[in-house]
C-alpha positions in Angstrom: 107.9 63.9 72.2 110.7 64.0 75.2 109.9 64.5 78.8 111.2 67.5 79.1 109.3 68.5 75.8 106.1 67.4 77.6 107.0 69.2 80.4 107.7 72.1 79.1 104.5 72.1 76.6 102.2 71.7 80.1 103.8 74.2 81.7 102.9 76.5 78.8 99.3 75.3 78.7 98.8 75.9 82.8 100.6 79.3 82.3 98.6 80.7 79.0 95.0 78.8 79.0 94.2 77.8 82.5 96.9 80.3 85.2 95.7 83.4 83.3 98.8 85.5 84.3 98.2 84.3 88.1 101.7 85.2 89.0 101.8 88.4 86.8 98.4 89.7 87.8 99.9 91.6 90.1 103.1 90.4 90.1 104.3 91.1 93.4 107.8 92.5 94.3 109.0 91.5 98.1 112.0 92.4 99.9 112.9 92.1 103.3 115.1 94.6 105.3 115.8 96.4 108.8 115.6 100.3 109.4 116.7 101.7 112.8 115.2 104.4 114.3 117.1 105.9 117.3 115.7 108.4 120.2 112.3 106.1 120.7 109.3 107.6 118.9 111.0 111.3 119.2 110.9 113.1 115.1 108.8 110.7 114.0 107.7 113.0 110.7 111.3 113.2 110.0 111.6 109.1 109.8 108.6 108.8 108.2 110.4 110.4 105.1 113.0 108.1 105.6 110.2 105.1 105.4 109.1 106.4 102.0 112.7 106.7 100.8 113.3 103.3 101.5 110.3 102.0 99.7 111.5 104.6 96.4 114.9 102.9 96.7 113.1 99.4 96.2 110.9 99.6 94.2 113.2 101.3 91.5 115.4 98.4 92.3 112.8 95.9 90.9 112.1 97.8 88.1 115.5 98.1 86.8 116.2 94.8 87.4 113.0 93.1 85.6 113.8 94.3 82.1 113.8 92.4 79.1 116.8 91.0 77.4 116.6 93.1 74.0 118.8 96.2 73.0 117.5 98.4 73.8 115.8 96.5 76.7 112.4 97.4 78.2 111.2 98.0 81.7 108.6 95.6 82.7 106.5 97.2 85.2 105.6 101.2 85.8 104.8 101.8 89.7 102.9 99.6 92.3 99.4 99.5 92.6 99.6 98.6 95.8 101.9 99.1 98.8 101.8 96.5 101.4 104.7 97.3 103.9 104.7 95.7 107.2 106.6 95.6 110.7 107.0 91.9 111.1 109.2 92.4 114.4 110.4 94.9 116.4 113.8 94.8 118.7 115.2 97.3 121.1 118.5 98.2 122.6 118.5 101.2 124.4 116.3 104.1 122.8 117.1 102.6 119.4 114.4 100.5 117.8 115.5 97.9 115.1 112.5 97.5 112.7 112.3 94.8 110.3 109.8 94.8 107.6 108.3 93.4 104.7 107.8 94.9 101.9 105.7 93.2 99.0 104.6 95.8 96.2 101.9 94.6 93.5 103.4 95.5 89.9 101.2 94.9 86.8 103.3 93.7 84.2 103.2 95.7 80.7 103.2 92.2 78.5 100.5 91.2 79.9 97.4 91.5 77.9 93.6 92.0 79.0 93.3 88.3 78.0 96.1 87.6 80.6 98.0 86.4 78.0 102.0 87.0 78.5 103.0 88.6 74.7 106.8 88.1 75.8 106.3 84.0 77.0 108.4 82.0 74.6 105.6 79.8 73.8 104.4 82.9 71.9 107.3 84.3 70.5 109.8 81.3 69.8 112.9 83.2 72.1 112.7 84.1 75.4 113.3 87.3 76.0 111.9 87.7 79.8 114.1 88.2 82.5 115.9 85.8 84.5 113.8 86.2 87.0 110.4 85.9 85.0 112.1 82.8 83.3 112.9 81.0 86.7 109.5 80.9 88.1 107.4 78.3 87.0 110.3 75.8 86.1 109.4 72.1 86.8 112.9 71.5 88.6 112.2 74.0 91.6 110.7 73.0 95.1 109.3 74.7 98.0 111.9 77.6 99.1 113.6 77.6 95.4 114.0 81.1 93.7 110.8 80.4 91.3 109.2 78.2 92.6 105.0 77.9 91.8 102.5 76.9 93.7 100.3 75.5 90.8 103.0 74.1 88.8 103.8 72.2 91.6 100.2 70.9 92.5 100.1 70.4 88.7 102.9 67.9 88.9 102.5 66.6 91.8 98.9 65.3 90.8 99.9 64.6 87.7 98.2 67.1 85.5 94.6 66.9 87.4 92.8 69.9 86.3 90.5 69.8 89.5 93.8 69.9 91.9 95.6 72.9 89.0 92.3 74.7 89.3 92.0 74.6 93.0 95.7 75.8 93.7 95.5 78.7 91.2 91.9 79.9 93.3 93.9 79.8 96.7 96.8 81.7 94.7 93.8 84.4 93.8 92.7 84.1 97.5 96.4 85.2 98.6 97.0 87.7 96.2 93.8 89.0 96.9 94.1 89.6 100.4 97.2 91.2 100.4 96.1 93.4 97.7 93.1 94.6 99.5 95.7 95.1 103.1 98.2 97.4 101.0 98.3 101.2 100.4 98.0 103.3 97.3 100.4 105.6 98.1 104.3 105.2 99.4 102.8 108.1 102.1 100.1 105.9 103.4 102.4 102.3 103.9 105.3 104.9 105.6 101.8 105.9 107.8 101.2 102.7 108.7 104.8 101.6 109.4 104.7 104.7 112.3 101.7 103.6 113.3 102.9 99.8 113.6 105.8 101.5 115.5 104.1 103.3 117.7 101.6 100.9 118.8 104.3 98.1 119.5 105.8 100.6 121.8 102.7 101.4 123.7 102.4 97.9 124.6 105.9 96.7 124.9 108.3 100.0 125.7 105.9 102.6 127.3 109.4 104.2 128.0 109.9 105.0 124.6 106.5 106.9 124.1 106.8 110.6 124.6 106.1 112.6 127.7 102.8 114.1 127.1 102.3 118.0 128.6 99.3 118.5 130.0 97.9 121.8 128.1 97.7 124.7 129.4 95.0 126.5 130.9 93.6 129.6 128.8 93.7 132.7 130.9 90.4 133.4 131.8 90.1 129.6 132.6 89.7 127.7 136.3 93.2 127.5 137.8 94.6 124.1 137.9 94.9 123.6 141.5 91.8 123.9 142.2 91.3 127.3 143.7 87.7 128.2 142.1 89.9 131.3 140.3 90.8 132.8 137.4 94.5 130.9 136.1 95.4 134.8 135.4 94.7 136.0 139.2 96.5 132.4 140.4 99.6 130.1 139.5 99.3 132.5 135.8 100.3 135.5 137.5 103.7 136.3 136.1 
């Protein structure tokens, strides 16, 4: 047996017997992009809908891109579970803000059993029909900041297959995932909610000028005038 047939037959056995579908339970989608809003915090209900347009837009992106390589070809996930979408920083010039967020959406992948077993992984089926993407990750010849790069592959390798280190970097992996998972939204509604409220709170703090005027409410008319007269508003500053 060759190196890289070693390799490759470890890789297998950390994906299918000891990972358990780690990286595809939930296989998380993340992109990274800007949105501007203009006129400060004014029409915020009418940019919230263009928050939740953005994440449709992305998330149909993923899954039309992670398909497999059959004809016909099959999608690999249906919708997130989760929607984690967050304001990582917030820049202004003038009244327009420039939002840039992160998007990471937890997909469950349709191949993968209730074993956590991946039915498409070549190990199983002899070809490898995954996507490009699916067939990247986990690859022996990444590092740190490569397109497919894993965590546990690399601790596997790097300790030179010591189940004790493997086991260890896949529970910090269910740590992670876990967290983020439990932070994220159900609905595309809620993470545009929590985008405007991220928006909103950063301008509190950091561009009060931004916030909208608030009116003071006015007085019913059978109330205490506002100035302080002890009368009716009606027989005071409400007389029309």
């Amino acid at each position: 047996m060759n190196l890289t047939t070693e390799k490759n037959t470890a890789l297998s056995r950390i994906c299918i017997e000891l990972c358990g579908g780690r990286c595809c339970d939930p296989w998380w989608g993340v992109i990274l992009y800007t949105m501007t809003k203009k006129g400060g915090l004014s029409n915020l209900n009418t940019f919230k809908y263009e928050v939740i347009r953005g994440i449709n837009s992305r998330v149909e992106r993923i899954k039309t891109q992670y398909i497999t390589n059959e004809d016909p070809p099959r999608l690999l996930f249906k919708d997130p579970d989760r929607y984690n979408v967050v304001a990582e920083k917030i820049q202004i010039v003038n009244d327009t803000l420039i939002i840039h967020l992160r998007a990471m959406f937890a997909f469950r992948c349709l191949f993968l059993s209730k074993k956590k077993v991946c039915s498409i992984h070549p190990s199983k089926m002899g070809v490898d029909i995954r996507p490009p993407h699916c067939a990247l990750l986990g690859s022996a010849k990444t590092k740190a900041g490569d397109k497919g790069f894993c965590r546990i592959i690399d601790a596997a390798f790097r300790s030179h297959m010591d189940e004790a280190k493997i086991a260890s970097a896949i529970e910090i992996e269910r740590e992670v995932s876990q967290r983020h998972f439990d932070e994220g939204c159900t609905s595309r509604d809620e993470a545009a909610e929590l985008v405007i409220r991220q928006i909103q709170e950063y301008c509190a703090r950091s561009a009060a000028h931004l916030m909208p005027v608030k009116r003071e409410k006015k007085p019913g008319r059978n109330d205490p005038c506002y100035c302080g007269s002890d009368i009716k508003y009606k027989r005071c500053h409400g007389r029309s």
